[in-house]
N, C-alpha and C positions, 0 to 999 in steps of 0.2 A: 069836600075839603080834604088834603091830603094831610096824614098821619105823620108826625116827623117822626123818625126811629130813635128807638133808646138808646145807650151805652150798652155795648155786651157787660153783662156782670160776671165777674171774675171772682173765682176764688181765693186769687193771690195775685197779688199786684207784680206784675213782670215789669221790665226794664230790659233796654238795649243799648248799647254802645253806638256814638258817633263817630266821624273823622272833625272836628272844629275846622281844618281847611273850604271844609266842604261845605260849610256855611260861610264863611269869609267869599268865598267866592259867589254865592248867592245873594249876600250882602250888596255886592259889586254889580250883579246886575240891573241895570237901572232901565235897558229895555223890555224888558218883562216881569221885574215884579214891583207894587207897591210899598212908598216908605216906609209904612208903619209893618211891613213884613221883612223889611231889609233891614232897619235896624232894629229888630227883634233876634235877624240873623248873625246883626253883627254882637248883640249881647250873650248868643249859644258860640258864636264860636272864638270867643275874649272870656267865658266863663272861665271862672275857676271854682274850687271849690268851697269857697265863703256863699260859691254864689253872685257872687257879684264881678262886673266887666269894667274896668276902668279905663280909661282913656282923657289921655292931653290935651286942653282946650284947643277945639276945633276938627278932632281929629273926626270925630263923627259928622260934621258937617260934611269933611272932603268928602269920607267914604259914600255917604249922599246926591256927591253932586252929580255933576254931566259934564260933557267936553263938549266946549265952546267952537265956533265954525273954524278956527285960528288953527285947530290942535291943542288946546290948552285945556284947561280945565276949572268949573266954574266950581266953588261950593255950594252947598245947600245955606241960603239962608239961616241966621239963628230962628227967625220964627216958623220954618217950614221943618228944621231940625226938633224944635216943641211939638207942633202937631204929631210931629210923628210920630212920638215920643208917648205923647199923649194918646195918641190912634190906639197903639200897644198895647199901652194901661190899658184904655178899655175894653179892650176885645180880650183879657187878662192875661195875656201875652209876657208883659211883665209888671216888677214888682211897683206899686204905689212911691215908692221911693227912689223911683229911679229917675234920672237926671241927664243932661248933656255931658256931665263928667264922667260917672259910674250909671249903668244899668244894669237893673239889679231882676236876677232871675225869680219867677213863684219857685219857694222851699219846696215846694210840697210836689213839684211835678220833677225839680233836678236835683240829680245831686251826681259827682264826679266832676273831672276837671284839675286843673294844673292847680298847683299850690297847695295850701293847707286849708282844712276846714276851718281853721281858729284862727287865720291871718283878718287883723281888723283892717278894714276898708278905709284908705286914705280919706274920701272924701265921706264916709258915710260916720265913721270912727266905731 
């Protein structure tokens, strides 16, 4: 039976800078990656620094969907927008509190980001 490997142990917890477009467009591809990884990507790169990604009823549905035979563009279902949402959470991707309105990053892995740390969350309060 194989071994699964450890975390390297560190002496001091490092951090790296992202671009958030660069997740937005990852978000977008819907030919190679998974829901529950795209909108994971759409809550890194709508982070701000509360932590939390908020977004206008529906908007995370479009960014989900697919383009119909027509040239149009379908949404994602609201219950395929849940799973995925759901998918996230479990894999701890993100926070328990998160929602189709806001999704909300784990503290404890992000921190940076547009805005203020102390701006309260429309839909979280």
């Amino acid at each position: 039976m194989a071994q699964v490997p450890c975390p390297s142990k560190r002496t001091t917890n490092s951090w790296m800078k992202s671009y958030q477009s660069v997740w937005e467009e990852q978000a977008l591809d819907y030919e190679n990656f998974p829901e529950w990884y795209r909108v994971w990507c759409l809550a890194v790169a709508r982070g701000q620094q509360n932590g939390h990604s908020g977004f206008p009823p529906g908007e995370i549905a479009r960014r989900l969907g697919r383009p119909d035979s027509q040239g149009g563009w379908i949404p994602k279902a609201p219950s395929g927008v849940s799973q995925a949402i759901s998918s996230a959470k479990r894999k701890g991707l993100l926070d328990r509190d998160s929602n189709s309105r806001c999704l909300v990053l784990p503290n404890h892995a992000w921190s940076g980001g547009l805005g203020s740390p102390f701006k309260i969350c429309p839909v979280h309060g």
